[in-house]
KOLLO-217783 format. One record per atom (N, C-alpha, C): atom name; x, y, z; residue in three letters. Coordinates in nm, 3 decimals. Example, Ala and Ser with C-alpha at 12.3 -4.5 7.8 and 13.67 -1.06 7.14 Angstrom:
  atomo       xx       yy       zz  residuo
      N    1.319   -0.569    0.780      ALA
     CA    1.230   -0.450    0.780      ALA
      C    1.320   -0.330    0.780      ALA
      N    1.285   -0.225    0.708      SER
     CA    1.367   -0.106    0.714      SER
      C    1.290    0.003    0.787      SER
END
This chain:
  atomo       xx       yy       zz  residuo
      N   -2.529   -7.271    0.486      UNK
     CA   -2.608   -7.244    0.368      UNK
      C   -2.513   -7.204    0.254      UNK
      N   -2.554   -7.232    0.103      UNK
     CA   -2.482   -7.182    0.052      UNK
      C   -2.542   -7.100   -0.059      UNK
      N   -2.531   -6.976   -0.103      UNK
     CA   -2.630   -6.897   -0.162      UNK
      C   -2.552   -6.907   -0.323      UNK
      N   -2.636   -6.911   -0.380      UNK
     CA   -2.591   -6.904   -0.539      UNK
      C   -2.603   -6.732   -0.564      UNK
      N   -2.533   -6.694   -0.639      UNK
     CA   -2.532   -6.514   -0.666      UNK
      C   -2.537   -6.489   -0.816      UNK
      N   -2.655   -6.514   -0.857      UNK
     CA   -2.706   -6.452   -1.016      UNK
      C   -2.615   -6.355   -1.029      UNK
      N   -2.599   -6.253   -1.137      UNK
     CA   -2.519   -6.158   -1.096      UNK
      C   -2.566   -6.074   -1.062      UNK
      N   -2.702   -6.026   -1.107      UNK
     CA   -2.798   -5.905   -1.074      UNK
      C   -2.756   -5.863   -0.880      UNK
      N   -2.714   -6.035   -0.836      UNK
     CA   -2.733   -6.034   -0.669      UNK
      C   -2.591   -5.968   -0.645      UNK
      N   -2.529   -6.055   -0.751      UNK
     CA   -2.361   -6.013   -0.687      UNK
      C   -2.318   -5.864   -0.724      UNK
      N   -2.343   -5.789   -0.806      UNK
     CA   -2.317   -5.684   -0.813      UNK
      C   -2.369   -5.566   -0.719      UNK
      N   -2.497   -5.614   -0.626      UNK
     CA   -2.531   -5.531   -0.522      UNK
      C   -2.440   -5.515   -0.394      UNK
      N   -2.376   -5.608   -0.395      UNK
     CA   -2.300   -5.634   -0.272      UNK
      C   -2.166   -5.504   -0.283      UNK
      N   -2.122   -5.438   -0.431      UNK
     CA   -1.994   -5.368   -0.459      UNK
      C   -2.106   -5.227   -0.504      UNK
      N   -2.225   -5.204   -0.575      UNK
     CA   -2.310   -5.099   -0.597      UNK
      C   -2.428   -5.097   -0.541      UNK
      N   -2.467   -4.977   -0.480      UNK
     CA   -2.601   -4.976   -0.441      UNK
      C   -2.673   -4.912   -0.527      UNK
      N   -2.816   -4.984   -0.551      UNK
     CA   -2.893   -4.933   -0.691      UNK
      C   -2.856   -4.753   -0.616      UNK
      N   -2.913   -4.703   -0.757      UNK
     CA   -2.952   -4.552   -0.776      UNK
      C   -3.016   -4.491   -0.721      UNK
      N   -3.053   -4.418   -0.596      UNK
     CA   -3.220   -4.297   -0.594      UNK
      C   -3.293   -4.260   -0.729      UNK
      N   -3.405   -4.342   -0.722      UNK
     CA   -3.560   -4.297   -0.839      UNK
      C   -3.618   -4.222   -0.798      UNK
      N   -3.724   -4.233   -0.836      UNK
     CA   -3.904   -4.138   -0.803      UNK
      C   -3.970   -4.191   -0.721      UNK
      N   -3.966   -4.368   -0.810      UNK
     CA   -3.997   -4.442   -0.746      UNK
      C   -3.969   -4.501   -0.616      UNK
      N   -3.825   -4.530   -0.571      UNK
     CA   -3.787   -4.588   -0.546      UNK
      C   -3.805   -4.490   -0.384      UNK
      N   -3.731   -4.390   -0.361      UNK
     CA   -3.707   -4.289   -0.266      UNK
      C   -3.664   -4.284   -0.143      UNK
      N   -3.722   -4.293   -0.088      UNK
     CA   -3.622   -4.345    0.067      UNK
      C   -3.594   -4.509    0.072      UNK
      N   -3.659   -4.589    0.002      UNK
     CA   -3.659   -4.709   -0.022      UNK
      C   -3.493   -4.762   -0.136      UNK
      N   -3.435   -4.641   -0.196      UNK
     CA   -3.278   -4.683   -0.262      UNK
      C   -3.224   -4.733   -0.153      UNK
      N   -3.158   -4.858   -0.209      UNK
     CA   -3.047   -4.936   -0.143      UNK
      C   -3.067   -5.052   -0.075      UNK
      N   -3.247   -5.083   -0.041      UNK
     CA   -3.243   -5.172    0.019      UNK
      C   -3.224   -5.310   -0.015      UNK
      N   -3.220   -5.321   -0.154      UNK
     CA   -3.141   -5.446   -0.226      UNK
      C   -3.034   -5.488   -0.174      UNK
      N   -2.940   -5.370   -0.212      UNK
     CA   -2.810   -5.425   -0.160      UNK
      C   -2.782   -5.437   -0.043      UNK
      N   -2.844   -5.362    0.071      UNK
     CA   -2.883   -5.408    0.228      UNK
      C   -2.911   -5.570    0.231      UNK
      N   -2.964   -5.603    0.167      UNK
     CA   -3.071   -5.738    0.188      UNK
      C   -2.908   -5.863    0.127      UNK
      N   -2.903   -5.802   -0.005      UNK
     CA   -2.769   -5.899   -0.028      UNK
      C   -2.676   -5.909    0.059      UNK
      N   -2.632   -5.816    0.084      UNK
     CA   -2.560   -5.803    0.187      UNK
      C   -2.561   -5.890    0.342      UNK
      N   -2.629   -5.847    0.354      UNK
     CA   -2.662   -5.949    0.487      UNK
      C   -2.733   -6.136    0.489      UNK
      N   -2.770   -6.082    0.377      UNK
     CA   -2.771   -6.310    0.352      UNK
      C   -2.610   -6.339    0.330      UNK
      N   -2.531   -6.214    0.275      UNK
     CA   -2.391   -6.298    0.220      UNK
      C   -2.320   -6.292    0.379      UNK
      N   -2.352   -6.280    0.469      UNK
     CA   -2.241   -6.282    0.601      UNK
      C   -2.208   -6.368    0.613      UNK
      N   -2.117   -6.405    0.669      UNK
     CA   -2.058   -6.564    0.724      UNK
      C   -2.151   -6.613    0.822      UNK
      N   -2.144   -6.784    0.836      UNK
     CA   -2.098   -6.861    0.745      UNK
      C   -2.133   -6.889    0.617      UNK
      N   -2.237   -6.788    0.535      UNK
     CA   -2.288   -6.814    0.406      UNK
      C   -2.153   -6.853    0.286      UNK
      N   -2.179   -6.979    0.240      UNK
     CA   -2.103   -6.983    0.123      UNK
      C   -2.168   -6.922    0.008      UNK
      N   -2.050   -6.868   -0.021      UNK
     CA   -2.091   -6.788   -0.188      UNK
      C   -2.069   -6.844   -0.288      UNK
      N   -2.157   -6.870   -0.399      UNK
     CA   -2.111   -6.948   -0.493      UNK
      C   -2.175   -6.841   -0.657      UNK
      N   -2.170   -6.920   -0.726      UNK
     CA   -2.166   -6.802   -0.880      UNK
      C   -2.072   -6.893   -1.009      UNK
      N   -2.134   -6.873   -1.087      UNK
     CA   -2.077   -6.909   -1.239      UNK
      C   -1.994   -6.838   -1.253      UNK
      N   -1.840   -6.890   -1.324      UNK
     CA   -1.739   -6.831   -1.390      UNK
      C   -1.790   -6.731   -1.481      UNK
      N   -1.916   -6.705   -1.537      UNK
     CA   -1.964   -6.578   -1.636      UNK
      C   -2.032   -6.483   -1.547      UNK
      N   -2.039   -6.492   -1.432      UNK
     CA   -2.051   -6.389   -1.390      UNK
      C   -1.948   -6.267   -1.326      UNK
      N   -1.828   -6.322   -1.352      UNK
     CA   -1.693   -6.241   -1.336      UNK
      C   -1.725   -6.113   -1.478      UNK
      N   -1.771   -6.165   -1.597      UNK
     CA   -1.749   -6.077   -1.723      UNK
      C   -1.896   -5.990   -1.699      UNK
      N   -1.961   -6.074   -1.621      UNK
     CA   -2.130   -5.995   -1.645      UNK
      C   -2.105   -5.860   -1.511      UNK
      N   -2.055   -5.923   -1.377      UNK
     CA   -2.035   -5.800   -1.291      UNK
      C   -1.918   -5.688   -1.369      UNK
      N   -1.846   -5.702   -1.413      UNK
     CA   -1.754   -5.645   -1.468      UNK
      C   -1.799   -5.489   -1.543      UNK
      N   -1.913   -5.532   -1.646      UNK
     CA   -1.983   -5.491   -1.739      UNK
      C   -2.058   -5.408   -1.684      UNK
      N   -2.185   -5.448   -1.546      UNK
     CA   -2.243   -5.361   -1.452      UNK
      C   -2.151   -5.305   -1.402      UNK
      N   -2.034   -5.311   -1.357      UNK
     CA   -2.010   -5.226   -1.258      UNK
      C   -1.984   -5.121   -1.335      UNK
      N   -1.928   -5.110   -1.484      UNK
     CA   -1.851   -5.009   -1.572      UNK
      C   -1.985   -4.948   -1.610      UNK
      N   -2.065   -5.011   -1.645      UNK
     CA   -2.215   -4.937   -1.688      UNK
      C   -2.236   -4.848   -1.597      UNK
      N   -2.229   -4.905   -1.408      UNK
     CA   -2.288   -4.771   -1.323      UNK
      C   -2.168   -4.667   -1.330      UNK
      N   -2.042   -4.735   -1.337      UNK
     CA   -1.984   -4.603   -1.307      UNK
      C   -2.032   -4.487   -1.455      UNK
      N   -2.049   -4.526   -1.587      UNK
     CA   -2.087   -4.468   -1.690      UNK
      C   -2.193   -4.372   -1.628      UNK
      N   -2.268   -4.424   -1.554      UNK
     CA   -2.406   -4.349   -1.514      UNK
      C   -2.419   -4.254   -1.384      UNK
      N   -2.294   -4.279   -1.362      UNK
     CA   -2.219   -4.186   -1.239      UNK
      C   -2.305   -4.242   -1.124      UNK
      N   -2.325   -4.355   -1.106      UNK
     CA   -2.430   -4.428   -0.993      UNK
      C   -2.318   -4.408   -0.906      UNK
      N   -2.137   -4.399   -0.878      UNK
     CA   -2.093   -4.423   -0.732      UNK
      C   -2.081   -4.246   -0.726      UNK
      N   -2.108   -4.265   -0.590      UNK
     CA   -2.092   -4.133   -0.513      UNK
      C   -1.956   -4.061   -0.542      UNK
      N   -1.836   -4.080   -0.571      UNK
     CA   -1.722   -3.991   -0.654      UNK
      C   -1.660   -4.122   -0.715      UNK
      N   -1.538   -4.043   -0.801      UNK
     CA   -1.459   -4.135   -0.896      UNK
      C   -1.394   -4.305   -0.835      UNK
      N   -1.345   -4.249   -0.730      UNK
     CA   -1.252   -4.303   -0.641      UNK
      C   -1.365   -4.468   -0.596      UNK
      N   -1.500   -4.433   -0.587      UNK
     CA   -1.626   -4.525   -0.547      UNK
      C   -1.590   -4.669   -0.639      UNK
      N   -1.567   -4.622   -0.781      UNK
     CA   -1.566   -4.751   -0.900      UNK
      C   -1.458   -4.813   -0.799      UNK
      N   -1.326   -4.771   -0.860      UNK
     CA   -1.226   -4.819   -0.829      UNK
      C   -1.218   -4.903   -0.677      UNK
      N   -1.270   -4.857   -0.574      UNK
     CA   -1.318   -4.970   -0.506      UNK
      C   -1.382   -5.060   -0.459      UNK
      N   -1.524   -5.036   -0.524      UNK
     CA   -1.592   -5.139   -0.570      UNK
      C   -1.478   -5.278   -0.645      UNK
      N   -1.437   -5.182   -0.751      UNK
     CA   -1.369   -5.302   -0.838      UNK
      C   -1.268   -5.413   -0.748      UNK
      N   -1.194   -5.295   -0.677      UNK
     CA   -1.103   -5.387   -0.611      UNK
      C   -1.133   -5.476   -0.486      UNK
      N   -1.283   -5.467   -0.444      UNK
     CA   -1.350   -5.507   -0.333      UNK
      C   -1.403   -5.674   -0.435      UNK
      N   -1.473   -5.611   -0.511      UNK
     CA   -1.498   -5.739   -0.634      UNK
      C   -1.360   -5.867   -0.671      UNK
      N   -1.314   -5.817   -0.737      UNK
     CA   -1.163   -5.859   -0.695      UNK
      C   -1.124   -5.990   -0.653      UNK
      N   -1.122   -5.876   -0.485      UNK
     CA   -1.068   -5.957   -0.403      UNK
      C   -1.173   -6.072   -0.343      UNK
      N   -1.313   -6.055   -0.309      UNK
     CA   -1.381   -6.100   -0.316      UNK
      C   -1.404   -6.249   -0.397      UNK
      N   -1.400   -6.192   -0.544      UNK
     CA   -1.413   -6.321   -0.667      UNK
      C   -1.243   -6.394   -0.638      UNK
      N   -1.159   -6.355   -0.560      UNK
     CA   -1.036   -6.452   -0.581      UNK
      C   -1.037   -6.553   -0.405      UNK
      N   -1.104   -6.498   -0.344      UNK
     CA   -1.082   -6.533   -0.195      UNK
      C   -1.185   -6.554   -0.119      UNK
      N   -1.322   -6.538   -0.191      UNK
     CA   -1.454   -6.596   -0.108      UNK
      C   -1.594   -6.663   -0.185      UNK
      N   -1.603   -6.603   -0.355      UNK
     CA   -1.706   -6.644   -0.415      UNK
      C   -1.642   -6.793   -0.445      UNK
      N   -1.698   -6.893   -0.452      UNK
     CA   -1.682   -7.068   -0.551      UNK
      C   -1.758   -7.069   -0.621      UNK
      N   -1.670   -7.092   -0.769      UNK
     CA   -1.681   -7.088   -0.888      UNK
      C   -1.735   -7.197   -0.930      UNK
      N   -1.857   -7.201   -1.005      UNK
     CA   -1.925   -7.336   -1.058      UNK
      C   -1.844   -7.284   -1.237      UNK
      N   -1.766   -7.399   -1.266      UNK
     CA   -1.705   -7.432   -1.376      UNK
      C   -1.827   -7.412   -1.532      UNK
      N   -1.842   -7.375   -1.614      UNK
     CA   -1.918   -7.367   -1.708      UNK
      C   -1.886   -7.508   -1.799      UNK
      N   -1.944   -7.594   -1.774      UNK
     CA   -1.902   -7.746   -1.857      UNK
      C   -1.991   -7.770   -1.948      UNK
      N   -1.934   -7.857   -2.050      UNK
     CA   -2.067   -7.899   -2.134      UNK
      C   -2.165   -7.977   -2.114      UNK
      N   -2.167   -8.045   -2.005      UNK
     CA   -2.316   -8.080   -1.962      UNK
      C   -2.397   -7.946   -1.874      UNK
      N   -2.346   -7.886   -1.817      UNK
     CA   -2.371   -7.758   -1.779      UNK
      C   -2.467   -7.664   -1.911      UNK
      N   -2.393   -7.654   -2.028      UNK
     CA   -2.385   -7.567   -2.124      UNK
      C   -2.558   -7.648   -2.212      UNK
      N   -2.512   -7.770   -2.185      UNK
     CA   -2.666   -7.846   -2.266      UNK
      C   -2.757   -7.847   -2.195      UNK
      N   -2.746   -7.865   -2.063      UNK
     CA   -2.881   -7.843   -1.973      UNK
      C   -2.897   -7.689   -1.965      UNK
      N   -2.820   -7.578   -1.966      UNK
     CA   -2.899   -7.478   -2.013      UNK
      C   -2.978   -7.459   -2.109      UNK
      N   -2.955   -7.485   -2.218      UNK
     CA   -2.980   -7.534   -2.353      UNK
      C   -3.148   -7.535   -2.336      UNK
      N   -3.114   -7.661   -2.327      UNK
     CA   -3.240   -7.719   -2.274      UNK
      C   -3.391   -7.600   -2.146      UNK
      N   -3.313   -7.556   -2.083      UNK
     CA   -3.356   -7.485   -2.006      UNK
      C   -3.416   -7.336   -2.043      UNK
      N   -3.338   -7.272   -2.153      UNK
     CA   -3.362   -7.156   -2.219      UNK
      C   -3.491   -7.171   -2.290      UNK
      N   -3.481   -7.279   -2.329      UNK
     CA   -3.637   -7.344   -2.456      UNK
      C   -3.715   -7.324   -2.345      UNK
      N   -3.715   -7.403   -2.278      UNK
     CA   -3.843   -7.477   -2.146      UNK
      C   -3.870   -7.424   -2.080      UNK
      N   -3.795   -7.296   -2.014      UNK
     CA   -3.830   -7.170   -1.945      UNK
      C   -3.805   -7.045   -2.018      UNK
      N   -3.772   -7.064   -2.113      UNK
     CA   -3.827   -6.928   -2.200      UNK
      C   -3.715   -6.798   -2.154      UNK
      N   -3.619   -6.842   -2.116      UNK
     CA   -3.491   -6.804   -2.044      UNK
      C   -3.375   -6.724   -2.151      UNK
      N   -3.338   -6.596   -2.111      UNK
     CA   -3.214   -6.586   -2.198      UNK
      C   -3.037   -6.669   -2.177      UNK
      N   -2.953   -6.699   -2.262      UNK
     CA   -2.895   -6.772   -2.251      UNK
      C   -2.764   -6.782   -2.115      UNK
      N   -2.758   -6.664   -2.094      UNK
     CA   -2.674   -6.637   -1.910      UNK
      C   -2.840   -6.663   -1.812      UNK
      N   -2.886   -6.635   -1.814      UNK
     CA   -2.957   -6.643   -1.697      UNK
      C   -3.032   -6.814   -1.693      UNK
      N   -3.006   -6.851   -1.874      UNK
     CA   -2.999   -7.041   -1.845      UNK
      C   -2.879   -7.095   -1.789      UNK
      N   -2.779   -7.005   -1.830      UNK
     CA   -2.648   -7.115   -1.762      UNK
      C   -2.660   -7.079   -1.597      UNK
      N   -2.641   -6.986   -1.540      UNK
     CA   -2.697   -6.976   -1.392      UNK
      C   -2.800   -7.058   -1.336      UNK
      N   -2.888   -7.082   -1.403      UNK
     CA   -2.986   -7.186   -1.360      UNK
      C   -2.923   -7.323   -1.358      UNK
      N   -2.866   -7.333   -1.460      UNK
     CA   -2.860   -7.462   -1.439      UNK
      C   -2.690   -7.467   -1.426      UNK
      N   -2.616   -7.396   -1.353      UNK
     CA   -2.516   -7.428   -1.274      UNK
      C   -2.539   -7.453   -1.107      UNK
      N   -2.643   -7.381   -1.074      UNK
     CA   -2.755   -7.400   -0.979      UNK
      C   -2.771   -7.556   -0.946      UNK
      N   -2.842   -7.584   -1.034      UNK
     CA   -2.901   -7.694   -0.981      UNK
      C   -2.804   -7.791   -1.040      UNK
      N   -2.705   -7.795   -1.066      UNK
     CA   -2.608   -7.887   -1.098      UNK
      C   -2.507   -7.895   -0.993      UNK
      N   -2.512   -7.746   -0.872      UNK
     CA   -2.466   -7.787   -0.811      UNK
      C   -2.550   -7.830   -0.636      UNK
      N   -2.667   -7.817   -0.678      UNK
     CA   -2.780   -7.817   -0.565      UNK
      C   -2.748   -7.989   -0.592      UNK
      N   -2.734   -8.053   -0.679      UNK
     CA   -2.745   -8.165   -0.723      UNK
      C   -2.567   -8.239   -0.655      UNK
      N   -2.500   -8.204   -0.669      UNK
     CA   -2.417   -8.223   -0.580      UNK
      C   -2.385   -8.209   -0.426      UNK
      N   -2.424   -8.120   -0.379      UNK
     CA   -2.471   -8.079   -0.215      UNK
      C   -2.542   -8.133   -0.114      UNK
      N   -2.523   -8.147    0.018      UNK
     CA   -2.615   -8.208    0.085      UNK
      C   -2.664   -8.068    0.161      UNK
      N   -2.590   -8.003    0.130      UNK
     CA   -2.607   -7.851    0.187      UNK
      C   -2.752   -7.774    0.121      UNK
      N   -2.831   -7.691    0.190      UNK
     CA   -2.912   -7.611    0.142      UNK
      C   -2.863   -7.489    0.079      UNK
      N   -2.885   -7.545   -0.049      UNK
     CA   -2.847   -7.409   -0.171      UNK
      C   -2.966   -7.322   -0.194      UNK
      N   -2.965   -7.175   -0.156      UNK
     CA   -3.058   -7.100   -0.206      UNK
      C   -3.006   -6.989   -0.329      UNK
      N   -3.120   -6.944   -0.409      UNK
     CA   -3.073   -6.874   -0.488      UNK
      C   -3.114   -6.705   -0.500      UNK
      N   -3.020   -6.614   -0.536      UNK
     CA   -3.038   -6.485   -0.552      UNK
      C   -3.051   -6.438   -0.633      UNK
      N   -3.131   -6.357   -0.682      UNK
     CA   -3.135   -6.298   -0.811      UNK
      C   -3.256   -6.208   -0.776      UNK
      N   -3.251   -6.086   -0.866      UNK
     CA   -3.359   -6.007   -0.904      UNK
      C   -3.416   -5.963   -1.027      UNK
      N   -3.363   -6.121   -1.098      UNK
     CA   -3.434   -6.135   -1.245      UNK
      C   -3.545   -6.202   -1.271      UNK
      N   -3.638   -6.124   -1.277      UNK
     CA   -3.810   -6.214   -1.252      UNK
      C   -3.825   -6.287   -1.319      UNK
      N   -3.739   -6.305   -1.465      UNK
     CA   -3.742   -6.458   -1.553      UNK
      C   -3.721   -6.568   -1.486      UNK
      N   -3.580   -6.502   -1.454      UNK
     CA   -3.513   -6.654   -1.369      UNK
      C   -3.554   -6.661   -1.230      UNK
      N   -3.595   -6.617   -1.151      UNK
     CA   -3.718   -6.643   -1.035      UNK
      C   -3.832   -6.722   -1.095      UNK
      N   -3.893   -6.660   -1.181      UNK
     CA   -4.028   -6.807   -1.185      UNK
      C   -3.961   -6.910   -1.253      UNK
      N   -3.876   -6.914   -1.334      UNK
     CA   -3.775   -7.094   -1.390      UNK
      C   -3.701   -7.137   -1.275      UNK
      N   -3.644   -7.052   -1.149      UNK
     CA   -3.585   -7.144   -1.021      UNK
      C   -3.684   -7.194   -0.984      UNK
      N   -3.817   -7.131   -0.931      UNK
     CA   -3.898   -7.168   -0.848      UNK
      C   -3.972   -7.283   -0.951      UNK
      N   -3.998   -7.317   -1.055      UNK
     CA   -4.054   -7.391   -1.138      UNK
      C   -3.943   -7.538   -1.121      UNK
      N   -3.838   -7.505   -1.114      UNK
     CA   -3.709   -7.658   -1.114      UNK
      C   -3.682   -7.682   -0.938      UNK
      N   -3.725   -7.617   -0.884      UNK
     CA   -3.754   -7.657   -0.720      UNK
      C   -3.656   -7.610   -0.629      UNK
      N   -3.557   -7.461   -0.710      UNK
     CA   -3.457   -7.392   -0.648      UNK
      C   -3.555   -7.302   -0.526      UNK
      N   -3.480   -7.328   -0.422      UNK
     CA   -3.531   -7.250   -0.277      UNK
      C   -3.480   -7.058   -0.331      UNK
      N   -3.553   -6.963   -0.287      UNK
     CA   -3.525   -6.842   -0.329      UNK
      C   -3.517   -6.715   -0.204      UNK
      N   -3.371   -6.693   -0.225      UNK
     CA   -3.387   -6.606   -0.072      UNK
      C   -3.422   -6.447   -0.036      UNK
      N   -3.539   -6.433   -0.200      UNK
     CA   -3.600   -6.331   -0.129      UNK
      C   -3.692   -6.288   -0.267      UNK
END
């Protein structure tokens, strides 16, 4: 299988959301869940913009003191890293890529990263004989995958 990783997905795998009100004994089970679709043999795959978008979350939680001590960022980061150099595959941001988002942002009503994810998606579902599913916990881009006929793994 090979799972596509919105970034919302990929950044669970290095932070576990926060304890809410809401949330309560129920924190973390996101990143539980990512976690365990990404085991081997799952291929990981992800847009080259999601290197700048996890980047951004991860500095935001540490801002919000979301890791358990200082030392938490710093290996997250370097877990990320190593990770993005030695296991995620990089779908290239091209300009047919860049116009079928385009296109996609109008038609699903999409902001402009969560169009290029879509439609690096299915540009590369479109290349594959492999079953590509997709991750995310952005409810925009959940009803525009499920609307273009992306399988969704959760």
């Amino acid at each position: 299988m090979i799972l596509y990783l919105e970034t919302s997905s990929l950044v669970k795998l290095y932070s576990q959301e926060p304890p809410t009100a809401e949330r309560g004994q129920l924190a973390g089970w996101e990143s539980a869940l990512v976690r365990q679709l990404c085991q081997p043999p799952t291929i990981l795959l992800t847009s080259r913009i999601s290197y700048a978008e996890a980047r951004a979350a991860l500095a935001r939680r540490r801002r919000e003191r979301a890791f358990s001590n200082p030392r938490g960022y710093r290996v997250a980061l370097r877990d990320f890293d190593k990770d993005w150099r030695e296991r995620v595959l990089k779908v290239s941001v091209t300009e047919a890529i860049v116009r079928h988002a385009g296109d996609l942002a109008e038609t699903r009503q999409l902001k402009g990263h969560d169009a290029i994810h879509l439609a690096a998606a299915l540009a590369q579902q479109n290349r594959t004989t492999s079953s590509l599913v997709l991750s995310t916990w952005d409810n925009s881009l959940r009803r525009a995958a499920q609307s273009e006929g992306l399988t969704l793994a959760h």
